[in-house]
VMD Tcl script that builds the backbone (N, CA, C; Angstrom):
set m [mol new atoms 231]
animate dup $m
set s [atomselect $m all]
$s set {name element resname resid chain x y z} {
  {N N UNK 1 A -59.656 -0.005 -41.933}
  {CA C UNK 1 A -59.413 -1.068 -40.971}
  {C C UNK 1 A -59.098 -2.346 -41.732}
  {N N UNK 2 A -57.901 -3.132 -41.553}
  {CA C UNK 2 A -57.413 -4.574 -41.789}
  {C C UNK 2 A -58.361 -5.451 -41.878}
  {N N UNK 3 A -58.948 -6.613 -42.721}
  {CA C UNK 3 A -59.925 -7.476 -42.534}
  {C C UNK 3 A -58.702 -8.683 -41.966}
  {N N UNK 4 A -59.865 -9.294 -41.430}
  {CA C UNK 4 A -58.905 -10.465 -40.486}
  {C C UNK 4 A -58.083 -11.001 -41.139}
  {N N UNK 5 A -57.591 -11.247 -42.225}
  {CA C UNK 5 A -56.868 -12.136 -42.879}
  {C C UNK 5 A -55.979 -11.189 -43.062}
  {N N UNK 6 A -55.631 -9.987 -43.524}
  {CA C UNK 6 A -54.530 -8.945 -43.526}
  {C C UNK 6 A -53.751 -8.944 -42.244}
  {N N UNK 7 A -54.582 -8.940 -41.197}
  {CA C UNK 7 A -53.997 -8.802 -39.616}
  {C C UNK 7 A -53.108 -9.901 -39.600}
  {N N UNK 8 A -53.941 -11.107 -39.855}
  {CA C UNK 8 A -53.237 -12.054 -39.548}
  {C C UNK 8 A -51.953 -12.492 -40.092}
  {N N UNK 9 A -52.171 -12.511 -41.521}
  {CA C UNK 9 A -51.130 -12.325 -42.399}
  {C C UNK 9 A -49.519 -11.365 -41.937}
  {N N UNK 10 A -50.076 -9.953 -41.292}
  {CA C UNK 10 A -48.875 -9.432 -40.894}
  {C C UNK 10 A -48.714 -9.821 -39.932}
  {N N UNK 11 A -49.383 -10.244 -38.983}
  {CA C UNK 11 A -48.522 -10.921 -37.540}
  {C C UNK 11 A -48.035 -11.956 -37.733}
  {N N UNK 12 A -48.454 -12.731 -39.341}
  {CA C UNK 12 A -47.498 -13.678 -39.749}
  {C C UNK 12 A -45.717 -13.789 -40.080}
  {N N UNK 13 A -45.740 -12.482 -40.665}
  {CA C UNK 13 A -45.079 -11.605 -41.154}
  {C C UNK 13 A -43.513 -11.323 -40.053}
  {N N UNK 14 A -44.376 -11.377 -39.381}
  {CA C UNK 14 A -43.705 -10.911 -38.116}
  {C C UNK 14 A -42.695 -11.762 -37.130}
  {N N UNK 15 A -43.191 -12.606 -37.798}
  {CA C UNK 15 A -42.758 -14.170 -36.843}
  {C C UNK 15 A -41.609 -14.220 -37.030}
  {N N UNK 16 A -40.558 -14.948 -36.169}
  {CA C UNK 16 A -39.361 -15.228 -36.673}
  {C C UNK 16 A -39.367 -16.598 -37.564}
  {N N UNK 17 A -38.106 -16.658 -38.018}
  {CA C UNK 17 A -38.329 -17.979 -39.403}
  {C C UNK 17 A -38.819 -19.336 -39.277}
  {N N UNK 18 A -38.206 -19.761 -37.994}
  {CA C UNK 18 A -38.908 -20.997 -36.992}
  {C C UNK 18 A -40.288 -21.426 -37.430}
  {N N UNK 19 A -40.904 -19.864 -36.766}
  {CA C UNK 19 A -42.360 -19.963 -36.122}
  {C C UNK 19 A -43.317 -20.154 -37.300}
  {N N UNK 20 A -42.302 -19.439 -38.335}
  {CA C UNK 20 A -43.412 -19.220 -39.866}
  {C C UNK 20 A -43.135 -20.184 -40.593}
  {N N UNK 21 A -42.352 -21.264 -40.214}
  {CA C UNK 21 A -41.918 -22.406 -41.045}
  {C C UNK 21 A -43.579 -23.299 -40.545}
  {N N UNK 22 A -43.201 -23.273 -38.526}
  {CA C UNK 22 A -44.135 -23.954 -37.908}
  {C C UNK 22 A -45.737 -23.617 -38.056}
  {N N UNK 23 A -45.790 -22.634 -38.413}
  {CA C UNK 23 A -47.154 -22.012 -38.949}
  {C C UNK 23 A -47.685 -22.892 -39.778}
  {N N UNK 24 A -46.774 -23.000 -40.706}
  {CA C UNK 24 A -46.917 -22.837 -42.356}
  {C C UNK 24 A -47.072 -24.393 -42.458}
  {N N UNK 25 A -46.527 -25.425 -41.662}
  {CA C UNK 25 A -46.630 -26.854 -41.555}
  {C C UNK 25 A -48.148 -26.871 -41.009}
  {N N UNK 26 A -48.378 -26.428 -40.031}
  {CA C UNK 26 A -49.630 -26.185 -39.644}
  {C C UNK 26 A -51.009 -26.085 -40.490}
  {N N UNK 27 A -50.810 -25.111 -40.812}
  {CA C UNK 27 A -51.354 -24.547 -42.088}
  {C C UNK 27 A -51.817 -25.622 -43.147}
  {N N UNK 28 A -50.751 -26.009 -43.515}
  {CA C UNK 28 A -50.761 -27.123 -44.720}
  {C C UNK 28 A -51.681 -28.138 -44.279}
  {N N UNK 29 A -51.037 -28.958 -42.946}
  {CA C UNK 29 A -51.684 -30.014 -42.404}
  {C C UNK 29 A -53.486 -29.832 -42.151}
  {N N UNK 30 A -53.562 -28.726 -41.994}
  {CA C UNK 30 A -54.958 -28.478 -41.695}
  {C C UNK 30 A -55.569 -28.307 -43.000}
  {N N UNK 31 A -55.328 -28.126 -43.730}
  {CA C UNK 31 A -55.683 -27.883 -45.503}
  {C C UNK 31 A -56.095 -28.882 -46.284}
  {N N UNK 32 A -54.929 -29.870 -45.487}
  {CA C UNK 32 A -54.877 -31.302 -46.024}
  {C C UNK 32 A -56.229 -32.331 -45.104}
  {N N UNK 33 A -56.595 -31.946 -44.471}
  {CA C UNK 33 A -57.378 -32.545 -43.629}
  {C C UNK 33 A -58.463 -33.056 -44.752}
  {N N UNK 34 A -59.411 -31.886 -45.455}
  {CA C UNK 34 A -60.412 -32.080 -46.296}
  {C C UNK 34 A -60.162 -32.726 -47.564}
  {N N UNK 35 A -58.868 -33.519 -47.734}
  {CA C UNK 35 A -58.447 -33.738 -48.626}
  {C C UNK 35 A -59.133 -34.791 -49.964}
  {N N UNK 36 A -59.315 -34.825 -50.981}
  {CA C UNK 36 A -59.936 -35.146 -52.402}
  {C C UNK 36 A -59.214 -36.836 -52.360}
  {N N UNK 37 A -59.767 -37.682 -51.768}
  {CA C UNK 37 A -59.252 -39.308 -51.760}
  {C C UNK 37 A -58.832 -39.313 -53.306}
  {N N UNK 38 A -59.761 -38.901 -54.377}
  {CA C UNK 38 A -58.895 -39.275 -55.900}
  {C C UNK 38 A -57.651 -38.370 -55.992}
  {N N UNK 39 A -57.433 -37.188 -55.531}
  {CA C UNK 39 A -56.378 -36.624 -54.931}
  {C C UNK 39 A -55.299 -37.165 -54.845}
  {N N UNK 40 A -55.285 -37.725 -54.000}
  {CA C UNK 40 A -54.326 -38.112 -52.758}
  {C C UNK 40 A -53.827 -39.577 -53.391}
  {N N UNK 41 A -54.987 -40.054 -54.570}
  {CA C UNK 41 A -54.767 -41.575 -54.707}
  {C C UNK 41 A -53.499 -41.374 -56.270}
  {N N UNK 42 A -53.908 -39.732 -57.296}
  {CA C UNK 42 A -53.163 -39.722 -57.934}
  {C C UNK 42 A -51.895 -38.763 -57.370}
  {N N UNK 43 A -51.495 -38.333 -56.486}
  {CA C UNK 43 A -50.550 -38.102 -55.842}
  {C C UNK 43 A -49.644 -40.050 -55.425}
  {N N UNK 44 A -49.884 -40.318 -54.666}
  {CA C UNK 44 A -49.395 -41.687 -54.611}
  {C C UNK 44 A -48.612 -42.415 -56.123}
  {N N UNK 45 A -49.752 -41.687 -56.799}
  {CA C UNK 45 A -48.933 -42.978 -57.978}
  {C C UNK 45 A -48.317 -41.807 -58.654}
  {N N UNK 46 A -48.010 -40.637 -58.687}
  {CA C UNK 46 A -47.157 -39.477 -59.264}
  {C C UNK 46 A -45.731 -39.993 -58.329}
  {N N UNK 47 A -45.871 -39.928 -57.502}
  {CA C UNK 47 A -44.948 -40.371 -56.100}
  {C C UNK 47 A -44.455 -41.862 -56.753}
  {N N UNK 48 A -44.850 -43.146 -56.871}
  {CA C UNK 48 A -44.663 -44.277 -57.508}
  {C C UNK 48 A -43.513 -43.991 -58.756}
  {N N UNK 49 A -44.338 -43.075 -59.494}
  {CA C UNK 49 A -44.006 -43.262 -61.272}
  {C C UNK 49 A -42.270 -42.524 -61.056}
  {N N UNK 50 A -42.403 -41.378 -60.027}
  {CA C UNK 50 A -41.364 -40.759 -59.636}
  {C C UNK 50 A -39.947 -41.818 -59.043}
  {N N UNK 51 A -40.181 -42.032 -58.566}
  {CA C UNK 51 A -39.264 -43.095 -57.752}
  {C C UNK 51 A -38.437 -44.462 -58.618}
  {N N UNK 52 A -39.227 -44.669 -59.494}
  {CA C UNK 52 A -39.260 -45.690 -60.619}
  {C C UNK 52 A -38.591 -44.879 -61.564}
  {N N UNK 53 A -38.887 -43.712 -61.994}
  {CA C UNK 53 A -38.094 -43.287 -62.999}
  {C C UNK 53 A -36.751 -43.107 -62.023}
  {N N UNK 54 A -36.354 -42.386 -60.866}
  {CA C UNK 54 A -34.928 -42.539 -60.756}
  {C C UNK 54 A -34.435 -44.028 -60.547}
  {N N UNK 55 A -35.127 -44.909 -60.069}
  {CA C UNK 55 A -34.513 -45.878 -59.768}
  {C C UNK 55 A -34.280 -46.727 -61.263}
  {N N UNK 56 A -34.655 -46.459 -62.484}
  {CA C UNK 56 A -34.419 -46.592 -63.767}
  {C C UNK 56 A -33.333 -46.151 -64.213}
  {N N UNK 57 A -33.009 -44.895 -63.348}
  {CA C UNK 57 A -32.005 -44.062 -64.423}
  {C C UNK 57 A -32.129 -43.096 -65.061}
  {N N UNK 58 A -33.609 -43.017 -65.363}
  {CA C UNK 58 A -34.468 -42.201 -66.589}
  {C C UNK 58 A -34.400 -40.497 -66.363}
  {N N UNK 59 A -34.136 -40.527 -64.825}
  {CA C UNK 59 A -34.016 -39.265 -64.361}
  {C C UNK 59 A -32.994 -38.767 -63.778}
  {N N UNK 60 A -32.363 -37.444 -63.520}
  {CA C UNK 60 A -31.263 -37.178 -62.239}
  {C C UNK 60 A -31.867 -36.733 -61.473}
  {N N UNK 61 A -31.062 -36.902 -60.120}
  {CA C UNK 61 A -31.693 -36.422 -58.649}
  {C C UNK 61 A -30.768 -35.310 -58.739}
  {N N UNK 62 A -31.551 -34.424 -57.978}
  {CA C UNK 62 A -31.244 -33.128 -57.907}
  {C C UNK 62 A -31.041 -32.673 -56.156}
  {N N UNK 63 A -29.815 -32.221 -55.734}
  {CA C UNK 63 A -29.841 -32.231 -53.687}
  {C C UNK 63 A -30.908 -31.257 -53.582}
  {N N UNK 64 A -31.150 -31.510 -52.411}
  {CA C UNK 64 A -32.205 -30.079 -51.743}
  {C C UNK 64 A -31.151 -28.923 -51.472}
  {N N UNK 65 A -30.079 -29.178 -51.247}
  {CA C UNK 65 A -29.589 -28.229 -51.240}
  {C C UNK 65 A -28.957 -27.294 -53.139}
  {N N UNK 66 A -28.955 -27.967 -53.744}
  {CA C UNK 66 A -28.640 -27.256 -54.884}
  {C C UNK 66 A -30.276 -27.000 -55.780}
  {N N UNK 67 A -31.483 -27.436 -54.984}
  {CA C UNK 67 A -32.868 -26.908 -55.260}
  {C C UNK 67 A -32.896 -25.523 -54.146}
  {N N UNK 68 A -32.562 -25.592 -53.034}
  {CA C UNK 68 A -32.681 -24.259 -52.062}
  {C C UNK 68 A -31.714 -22.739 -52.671}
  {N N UNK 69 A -30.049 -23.492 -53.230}
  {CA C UNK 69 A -29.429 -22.502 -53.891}
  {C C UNK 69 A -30.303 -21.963 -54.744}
  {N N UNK 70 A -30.763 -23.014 -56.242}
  {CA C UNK 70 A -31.001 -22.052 -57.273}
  {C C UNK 70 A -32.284 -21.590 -56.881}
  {N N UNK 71 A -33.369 -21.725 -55.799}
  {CA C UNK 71 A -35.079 -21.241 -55.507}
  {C C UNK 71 A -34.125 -19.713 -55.072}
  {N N UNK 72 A -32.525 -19.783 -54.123}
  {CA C UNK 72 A -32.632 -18.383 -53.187}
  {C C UNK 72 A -32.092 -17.417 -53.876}
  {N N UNK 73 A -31.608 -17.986 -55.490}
  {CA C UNK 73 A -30.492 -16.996 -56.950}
  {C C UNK 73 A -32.002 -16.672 -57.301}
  {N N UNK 74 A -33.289 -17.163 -57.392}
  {CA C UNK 74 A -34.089 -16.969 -58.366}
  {C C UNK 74 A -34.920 -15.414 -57.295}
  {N N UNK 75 A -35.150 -15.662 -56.209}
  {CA C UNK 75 A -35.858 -14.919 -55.287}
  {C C UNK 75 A -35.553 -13.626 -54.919}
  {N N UNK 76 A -33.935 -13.919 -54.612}
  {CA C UNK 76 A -33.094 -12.679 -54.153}
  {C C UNK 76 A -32.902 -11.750 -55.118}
  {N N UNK 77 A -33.401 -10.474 -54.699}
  {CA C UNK 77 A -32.555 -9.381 -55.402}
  {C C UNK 77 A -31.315 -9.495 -56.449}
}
mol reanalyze $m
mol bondsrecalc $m
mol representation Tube
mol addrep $m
């Protein structure tokens, strides 16, 4: 017999892409709830230092769409 988290998992499974996107936001958000304030405070300034380096120059921006190509060359068969 499936322990609850297997079940759930495949009726996750199951979802169309929408629903498992909307899950999965879900999911996160609720995860994030208990969240570590020193956490969240060095996230912010990772986020800061980030922004500053492109707006420097120091870095290239990369599209979401040419991050989604090479994540779906790396995944796919």
């Amino acid at each position: 017999m499936p322990t609850a988290l297997e079940q759930v998992t495949k009726d996750a499974m199951d979802l169309p892409p929408r629903q498992k996107l909307a899950l999965a936001e879900f999911l996160m958000e609720s995860a994030d709830a208990g969240a570590d304030p020193e956490a969240e405070a060095a996230w912010d300034s990772e986020i800061r230092d980030r922004i500053r380096a492109i707006d420097a120059g120091r870095v290239t921006e990369v599209s979401y769409e040419a991050v989604m190509h090479a994540a779906e060359q790396r995944l796919m068969p």
